[in-house]
C-alpha angles and dihedrals in degrees: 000000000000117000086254096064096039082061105034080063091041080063103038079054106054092046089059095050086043099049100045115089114248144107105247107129108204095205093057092042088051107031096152096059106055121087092167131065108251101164107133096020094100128225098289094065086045108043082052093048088055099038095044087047096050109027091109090060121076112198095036087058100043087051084054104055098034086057088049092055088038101059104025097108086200096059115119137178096249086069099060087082092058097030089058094051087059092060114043090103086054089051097238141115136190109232101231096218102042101022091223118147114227130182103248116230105282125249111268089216092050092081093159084061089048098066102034083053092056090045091053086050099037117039106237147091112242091218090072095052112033122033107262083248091065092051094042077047096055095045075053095056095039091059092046094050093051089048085046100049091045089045088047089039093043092053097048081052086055097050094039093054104046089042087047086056099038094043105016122240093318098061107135102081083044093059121083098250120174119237104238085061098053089048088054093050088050096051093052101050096048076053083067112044074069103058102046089162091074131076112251125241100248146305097270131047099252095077085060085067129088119236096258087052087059094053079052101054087050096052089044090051100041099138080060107058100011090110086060099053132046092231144338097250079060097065104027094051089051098046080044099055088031094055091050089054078049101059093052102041086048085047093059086251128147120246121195123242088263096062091047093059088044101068088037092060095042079059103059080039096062086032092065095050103045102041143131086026115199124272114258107227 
């Protein structure tokens, strides 16, 4: 979240608590954190104080707003809604049945969060204990995976929505699939059905392939998507050179800042040619 939007729902926020009727006085429920006079200021000046001083930590913050909601004798269920939406960009969320907050799963892309989110759980500073390279390395990686799983995910949209077009909703069996891919989707769906604990991959077969089978269920269907894409070697070099970046970001490797330009640019490459898609009916 940009520091515009952190504060746009501070604020959000702070009007909410300020606007609903009730006699909680921030300064006297938090008197250790205040080094201004705020008396007469009203609650909307002081929730905003806390909540600016503290948004980048985490468990200060969630302690905060927990002992708002607490002790607000006006607050009701019918406000979480509202309430949540105010802090999405502070990564919490008020459980509606127990009105509890809680710190929401942290961005994969935010690596900066990351971090700061394990610190605030484990006592240590990952300097003292990993080369600054590594951890440069690590915010790297956290960007490229994000730009690879939009490109992948991006590409399996493509291919769902023009099939979907062409074949109606039960496509699959009506595009030409090699064998040795609908094998692998099968394989890895009766995986699985064993391991129930996990979450599954998606609805539709295409989230059981990899990102150069996709490239393969394009070229193998071309008379299907060639209207889409200026030629087959377009869009066949780029899932080639992108699967290998892949590989190595999904293998915990390091890739150098060419190669991530490199993906970035084959995105807004592929992004050009296949939007806007068309809208499924």
């Amino acid at each position: 979240m940009s520091l515009d939007e952190t504060n746009r729902d501070i604020n959000k926020f702070a009007n909410i608590f300020g606007e609903i009727s009730g006699n909680v006085t921030i300064g006297k429920l938090f008197p250790s954190y205040f080094q201004a006079d705020f008396s007469g200021s009203g609650k909307r000046k002081e929730i905003t104080y806390l909540l600016n001083k503290y948004k980048d930590n985490p468990k200060e913050l969630l302690y905060i707003v927990q002992e708002i909601i607490t002790n607000h004798n006006s607050f009701t269920a019918k406000n979480i809604t509202t309430i949540n939406e105010s802090l999405i960009s502070l990564n919490l969320k008020v459980d509606p049945e127990t009105n509890k907050v809680e710190i929401i799963k942290i961005p994969i892309h935010d690596a900066e969060m990351v971090l700061k989110n394990i610190a605030t759980e484990i006592p240590i500073r990952f300097e003292d204990i990993l080369p600054s390279a590594i951890i440069q390395n690590a915010k790297t990686m956290a960007q490229a995976y994000m730009i690879i799983y939009c490109l992948e995910n991006t590409l399996r949209l493509f291919i769902d929505n023009i099939s979907i077009e062409k074949f109606g909703s039960n496509y699959w069996n009506s595009l030409n699939i090699p064998k040795e891919l609908k094998d692998k989707v099968e394989s890895r769906k009766k995986q699985e059905q064993k391991n129930l604990f996990h979450s599954l991959r998606g609805e539709k077969e295409l989230f059981y392939l990899d990102m150069d089978d996709l490239g393969r269920v394009i070229e193998q269907n071309w008379e299907v998507f060639k209207k889409y894409l200026p030629n087959l070697p377009f869009i066949r070099q780029r899932i080639i050179e992108i699967t290998i970046t892949r590989n190595f970001v999904a293998h915990n490797g390091t890739i150098s800042e060419e190669d991530y330009n490199r993906i970035l640019l084959y995105y807004k490459d592929i992004l050009k040619q296949t939007g806007p898609l068309p809208t499924k009916s």
